[in-house]
Structures are given as C-alpha cells and as structure tokens.
C-alpha positions as CSV (number, residue, x, y, z in Angstrom):
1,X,-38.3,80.7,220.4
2,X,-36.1,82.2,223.0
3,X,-33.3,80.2,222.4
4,X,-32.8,81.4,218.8
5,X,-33.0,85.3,220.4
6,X,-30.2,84.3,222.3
7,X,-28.4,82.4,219.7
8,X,-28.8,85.8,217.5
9,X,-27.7,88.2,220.1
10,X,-24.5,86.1,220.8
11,X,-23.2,85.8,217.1
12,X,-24.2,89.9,216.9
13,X,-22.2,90.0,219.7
14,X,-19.1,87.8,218.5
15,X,-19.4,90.4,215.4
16,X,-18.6,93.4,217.0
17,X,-16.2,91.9,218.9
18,X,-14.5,90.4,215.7
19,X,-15.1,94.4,214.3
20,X,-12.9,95.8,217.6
21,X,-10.3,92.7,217.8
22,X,-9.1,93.0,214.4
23,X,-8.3,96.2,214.0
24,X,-6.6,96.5,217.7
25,X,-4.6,93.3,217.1
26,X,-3.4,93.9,213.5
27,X,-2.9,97.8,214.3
28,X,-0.8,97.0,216.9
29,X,1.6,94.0,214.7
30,X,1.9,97.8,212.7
31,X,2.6,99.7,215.6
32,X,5.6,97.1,216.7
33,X,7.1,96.9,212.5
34,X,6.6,100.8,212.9
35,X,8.7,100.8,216.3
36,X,11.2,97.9,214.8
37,X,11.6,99.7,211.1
38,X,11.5,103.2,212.0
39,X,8.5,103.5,209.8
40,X,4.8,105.5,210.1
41,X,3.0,103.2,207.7
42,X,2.2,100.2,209.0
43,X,0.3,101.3,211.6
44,X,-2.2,102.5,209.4
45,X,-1.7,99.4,207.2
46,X,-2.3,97.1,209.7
47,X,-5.7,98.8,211.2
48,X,-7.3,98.9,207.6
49,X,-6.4,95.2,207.1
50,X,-7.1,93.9,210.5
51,X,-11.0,95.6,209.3
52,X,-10.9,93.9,206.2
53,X,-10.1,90.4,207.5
54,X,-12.8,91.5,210.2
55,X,-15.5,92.1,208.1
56,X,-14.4,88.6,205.8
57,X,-14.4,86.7,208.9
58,X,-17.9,87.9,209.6
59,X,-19.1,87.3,206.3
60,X,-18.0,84.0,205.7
61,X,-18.8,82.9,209.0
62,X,-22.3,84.5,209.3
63,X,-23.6,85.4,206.1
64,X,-23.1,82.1,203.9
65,X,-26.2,80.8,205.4
C-alpha cells in the first residue's frame, strides 16, 4: 500500500514540475527570438505554449489510464 502512495506523490510531483519547466523553457526560446528579432511577442508566445504542451504532456502521460 505504501508503495503506490509514493508512486502517486512522485508522478504529482513530475506534474508540477512539467507545469514550471514548460513555461520557463519555452518562455525563454521567446525571450532569445525577442532579443534576435527585435520583437515583444514571443515571449509571451512561447510562455502560453510552453503551458499548453505542459498540460498535454501531463494529460497524455497521466490521464489515459
């Protein structure tokens, strides 16, 4: 019974990381293209997608069971 506590608390875990990572890694691709093509829209760009790919990779890795 424990085990499957544990087991539960580390894929929670691995899902707010995947929430945090996203965001921060694809927000900051946006920053760079921002820096590189004298835009402000990608940053923003890049933060809502890295979210969406997030929240997919959380849902197709946890939910489908």
């Amino acid at each position: 019974m424990r085990d499957f506590n544990v087991r539960e608390a580390d894929s929670a875990w691995k899902a707010v990381a995947y929430l945090i990572t996203g965001p921060a890694i694809y927000g900051g691709l946006g920053w760079l293209l921002d820096r590189w093509w004298g835009t402000s829209f990608m940053t923003p760009v890049g933060i809502v997608g890295g979210m969406a790919l997030s929240i997919y990779l959380i849902w197709f890795r946890y939910g489908s069971h």
